[in-house]
mmCIF file of the C-alpha atoms, coordinates in Angstrom:
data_MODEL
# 
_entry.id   MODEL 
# 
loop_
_atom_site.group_PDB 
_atom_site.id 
_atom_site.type_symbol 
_atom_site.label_atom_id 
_atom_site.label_alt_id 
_atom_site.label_comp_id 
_atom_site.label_asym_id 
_atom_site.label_entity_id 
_atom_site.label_seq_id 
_atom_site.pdbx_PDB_ins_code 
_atom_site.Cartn_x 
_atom_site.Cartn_y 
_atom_site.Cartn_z 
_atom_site.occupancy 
_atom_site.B_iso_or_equiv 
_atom_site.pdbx_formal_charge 
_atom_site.auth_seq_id 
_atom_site.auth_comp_id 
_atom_site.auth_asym_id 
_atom_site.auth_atom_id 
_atom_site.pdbx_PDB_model_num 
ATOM 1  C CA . UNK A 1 1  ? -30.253 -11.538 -53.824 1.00 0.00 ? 1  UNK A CA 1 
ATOM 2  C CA . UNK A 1 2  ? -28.186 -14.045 -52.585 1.00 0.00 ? 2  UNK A CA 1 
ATOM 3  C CA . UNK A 1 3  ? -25.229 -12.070 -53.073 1.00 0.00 ? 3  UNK A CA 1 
ATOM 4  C CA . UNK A 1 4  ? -26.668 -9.036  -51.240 1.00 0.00 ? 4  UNK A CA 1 
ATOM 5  C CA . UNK A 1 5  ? -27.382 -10.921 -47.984 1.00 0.00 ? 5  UNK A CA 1 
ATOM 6  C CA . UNK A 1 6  ? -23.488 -12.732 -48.571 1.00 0.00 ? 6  UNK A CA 1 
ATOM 7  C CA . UNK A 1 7  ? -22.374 -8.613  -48.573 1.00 0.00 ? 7  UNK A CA 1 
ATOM 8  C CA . UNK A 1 8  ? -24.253 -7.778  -45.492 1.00 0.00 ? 8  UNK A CA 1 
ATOM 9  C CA . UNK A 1 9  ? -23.282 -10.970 -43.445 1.00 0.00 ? 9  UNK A CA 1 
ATOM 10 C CA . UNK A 1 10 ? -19.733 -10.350 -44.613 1.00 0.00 ? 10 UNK A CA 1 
ATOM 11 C CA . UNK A 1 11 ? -20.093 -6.482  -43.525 1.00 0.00 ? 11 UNK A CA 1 
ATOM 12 C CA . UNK A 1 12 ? -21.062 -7.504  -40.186 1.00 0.00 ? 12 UNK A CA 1 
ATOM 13 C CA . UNK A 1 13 ? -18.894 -9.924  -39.600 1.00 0.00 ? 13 UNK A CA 1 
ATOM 14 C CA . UNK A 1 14 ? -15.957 -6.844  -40.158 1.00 0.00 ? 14 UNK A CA 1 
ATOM 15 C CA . UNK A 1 15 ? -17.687 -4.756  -37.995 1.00 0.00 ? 15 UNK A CA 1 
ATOM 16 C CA . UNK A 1 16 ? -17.844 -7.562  -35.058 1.00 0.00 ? 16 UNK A CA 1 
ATOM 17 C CA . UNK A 1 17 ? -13.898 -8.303  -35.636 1.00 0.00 ? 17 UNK A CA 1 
ATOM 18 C CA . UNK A 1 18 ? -13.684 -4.360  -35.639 1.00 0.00 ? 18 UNK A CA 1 
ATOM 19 C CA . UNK A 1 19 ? -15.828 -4.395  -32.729 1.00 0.00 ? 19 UNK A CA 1 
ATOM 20 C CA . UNK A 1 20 ? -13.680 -7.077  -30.662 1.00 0.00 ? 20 UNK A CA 1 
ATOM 21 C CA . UNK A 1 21 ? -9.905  -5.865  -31.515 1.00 0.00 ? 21 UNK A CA 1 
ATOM 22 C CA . UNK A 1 22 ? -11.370 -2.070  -30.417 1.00 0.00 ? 22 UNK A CA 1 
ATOM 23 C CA . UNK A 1 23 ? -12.338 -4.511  -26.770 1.00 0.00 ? 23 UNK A CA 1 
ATOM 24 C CA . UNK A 1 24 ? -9.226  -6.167  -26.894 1.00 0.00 ? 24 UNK A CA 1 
ATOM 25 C CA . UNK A 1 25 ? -6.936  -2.837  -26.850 1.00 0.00 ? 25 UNK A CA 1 
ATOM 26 C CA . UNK A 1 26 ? -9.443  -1.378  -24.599 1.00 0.00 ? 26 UNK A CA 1 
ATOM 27 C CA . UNK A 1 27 ? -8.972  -4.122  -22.157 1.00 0.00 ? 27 UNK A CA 1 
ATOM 28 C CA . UNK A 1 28 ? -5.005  -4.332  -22.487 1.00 0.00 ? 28 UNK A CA 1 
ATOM 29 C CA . UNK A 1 29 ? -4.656  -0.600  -21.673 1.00 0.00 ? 29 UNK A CA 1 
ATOM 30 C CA . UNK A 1 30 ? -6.732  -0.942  -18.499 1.00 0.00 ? 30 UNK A CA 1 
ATOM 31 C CA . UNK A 1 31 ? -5.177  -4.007  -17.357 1.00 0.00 ? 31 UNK A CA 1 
ATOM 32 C CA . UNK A 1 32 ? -1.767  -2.160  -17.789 1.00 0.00 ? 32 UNK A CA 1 
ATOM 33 C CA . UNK A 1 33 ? -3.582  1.180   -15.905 1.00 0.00 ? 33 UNK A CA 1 
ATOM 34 C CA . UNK A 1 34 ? -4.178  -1.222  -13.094 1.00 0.00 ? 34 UNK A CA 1 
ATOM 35 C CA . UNK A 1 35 ? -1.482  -2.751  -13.091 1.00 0.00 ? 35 UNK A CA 1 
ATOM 36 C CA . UNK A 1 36 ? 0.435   0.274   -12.188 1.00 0.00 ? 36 UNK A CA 1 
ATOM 37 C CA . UNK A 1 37 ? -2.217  1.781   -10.106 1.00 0.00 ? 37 UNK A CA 1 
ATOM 38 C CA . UNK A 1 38 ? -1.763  -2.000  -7.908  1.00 0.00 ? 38 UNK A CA 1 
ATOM 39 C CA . UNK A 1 39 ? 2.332   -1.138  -8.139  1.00 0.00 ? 39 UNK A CA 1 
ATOM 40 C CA . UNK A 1 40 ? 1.712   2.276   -6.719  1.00 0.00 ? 40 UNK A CA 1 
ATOM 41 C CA . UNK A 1 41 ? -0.768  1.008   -3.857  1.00 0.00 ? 41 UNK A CA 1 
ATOM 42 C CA . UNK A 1 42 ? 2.077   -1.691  -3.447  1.00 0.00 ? 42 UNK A CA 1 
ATOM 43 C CA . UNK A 1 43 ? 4.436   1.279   -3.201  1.00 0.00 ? 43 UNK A CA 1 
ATOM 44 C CA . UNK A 1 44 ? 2.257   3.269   -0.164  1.00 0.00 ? 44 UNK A CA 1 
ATOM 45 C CA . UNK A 1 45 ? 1.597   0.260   1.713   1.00 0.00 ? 45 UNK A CA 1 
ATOM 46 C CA . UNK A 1 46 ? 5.704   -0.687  2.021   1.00 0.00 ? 46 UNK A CA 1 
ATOM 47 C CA . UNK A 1 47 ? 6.472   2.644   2.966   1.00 0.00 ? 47 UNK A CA 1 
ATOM 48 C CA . UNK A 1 48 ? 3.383   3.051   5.340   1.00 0.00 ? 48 UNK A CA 1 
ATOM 49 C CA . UNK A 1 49 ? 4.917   -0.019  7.190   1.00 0.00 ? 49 UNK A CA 1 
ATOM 50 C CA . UNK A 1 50 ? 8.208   1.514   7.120   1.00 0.00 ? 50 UNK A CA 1 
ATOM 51 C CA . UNK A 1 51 ? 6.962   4.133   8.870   1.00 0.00 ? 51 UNK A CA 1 
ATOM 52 C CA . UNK A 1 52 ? 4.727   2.778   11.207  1.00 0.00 ? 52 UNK A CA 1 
ATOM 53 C CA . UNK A 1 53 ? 8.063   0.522   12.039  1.00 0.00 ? 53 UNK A CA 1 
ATOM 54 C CA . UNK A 1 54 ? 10.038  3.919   12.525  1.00 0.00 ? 54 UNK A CA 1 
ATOM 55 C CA . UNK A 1 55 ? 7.065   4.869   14.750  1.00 0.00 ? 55 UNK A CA 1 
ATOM 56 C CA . UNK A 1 56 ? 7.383   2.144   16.847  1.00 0.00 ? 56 UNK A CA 1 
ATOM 57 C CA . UNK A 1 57 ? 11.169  1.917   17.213  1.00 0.00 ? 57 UNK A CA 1 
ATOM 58 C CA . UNK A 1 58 ? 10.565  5.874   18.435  1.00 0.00 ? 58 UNK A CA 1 
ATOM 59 C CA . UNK A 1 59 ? 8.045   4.649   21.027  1.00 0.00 ? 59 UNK A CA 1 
ATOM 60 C CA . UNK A 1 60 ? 10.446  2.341   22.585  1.00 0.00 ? 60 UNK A CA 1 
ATOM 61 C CA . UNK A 1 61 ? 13.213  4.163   22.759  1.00 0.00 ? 61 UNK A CA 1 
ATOM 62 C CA . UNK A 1 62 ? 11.467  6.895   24.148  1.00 0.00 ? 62 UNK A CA 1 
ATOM 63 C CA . UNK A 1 63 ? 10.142  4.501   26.794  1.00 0.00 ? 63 UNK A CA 1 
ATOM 64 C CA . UNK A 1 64 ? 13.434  3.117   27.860  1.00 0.00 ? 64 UNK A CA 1 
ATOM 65 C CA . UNK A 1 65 ? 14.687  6.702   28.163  1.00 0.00 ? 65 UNK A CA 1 
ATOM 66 C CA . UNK A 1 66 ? 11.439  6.967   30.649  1.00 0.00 ? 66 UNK A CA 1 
ATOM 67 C CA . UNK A 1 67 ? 12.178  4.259   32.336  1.00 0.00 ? 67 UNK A CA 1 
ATOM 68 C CA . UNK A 1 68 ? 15.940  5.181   33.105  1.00 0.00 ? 68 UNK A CA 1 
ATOM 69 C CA . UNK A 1 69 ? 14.754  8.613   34.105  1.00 0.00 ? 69 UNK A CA 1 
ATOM 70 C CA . UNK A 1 70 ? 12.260  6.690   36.554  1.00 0.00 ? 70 UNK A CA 1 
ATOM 71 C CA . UNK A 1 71 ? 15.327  5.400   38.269  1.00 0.00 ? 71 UNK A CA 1 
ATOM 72 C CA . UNK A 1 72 ? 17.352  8.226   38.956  1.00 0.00 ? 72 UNK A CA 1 
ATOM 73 C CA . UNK A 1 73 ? 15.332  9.419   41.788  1.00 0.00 ? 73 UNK A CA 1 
ATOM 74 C CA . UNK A 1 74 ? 15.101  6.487   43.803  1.00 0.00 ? 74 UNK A CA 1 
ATOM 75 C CA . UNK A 1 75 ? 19.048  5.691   43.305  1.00 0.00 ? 75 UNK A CA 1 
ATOM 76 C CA . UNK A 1 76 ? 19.501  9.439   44.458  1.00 0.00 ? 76 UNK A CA 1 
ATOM 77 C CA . UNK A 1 77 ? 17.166  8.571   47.160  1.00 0.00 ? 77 UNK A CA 1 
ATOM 78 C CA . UNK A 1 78 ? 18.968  5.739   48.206  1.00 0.00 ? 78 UNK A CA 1 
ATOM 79 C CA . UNK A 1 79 ? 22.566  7.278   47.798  1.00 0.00 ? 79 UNK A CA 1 
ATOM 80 C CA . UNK A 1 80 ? 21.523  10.118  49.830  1.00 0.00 ? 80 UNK A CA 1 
ATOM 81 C CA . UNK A 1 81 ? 19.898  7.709   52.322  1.00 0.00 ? 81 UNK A CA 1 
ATOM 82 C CA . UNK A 1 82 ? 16.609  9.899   51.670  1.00 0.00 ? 82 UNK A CA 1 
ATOM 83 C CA . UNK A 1 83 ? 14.573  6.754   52.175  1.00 0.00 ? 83 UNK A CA 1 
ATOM 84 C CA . UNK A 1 84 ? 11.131  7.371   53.979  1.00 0.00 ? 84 UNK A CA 1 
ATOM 85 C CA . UNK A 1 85 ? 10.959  3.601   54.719  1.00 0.00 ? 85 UNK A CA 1 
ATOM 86 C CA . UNK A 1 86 ? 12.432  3.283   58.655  1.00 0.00 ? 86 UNK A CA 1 
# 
């Protein structure tokens, strides 16, 4: 009898080192799923700043072009002596 209970500690001891290496790949192929799922959210974020940066440099440019154009009447103005001002 003693034997018997030996087997059936032995068996279960198998099936709990079965058990664990089956967790242990388990867990190494998720950690290296989110590992590149991180790399890829990595990815978007650099190129969403690189394009918010693009967005920006747009902005002011197209603001100093504004500004520029803002001028041109009142130096035509005041070339032409146009000035309202007595």
């Amino acid at each position: 009898m003693t034997a018997n209970v030996e087997n059936l500690i032995l068996e279960m001891l198998r099936a709990l080192r079965n058990d664990v290496q089956t967790l242990r790949t388990e867990t190494r192929q998720g950690f290296a799923e989110q590992k590149q799922r991180t790399g890829g959210v990595e990815a978007a974020i650099v190129k969403a700043r690189g394009d918010n940066l693009s967005t920006q440099e747009d902005v002011y440019r197209q603001q100093t072009t504004m500004d520029r154009l803002a001028e041109r009447p009142d130096r035509v103005e005041k070339r032409l002596e146009l000035n309202s001002n007595p």
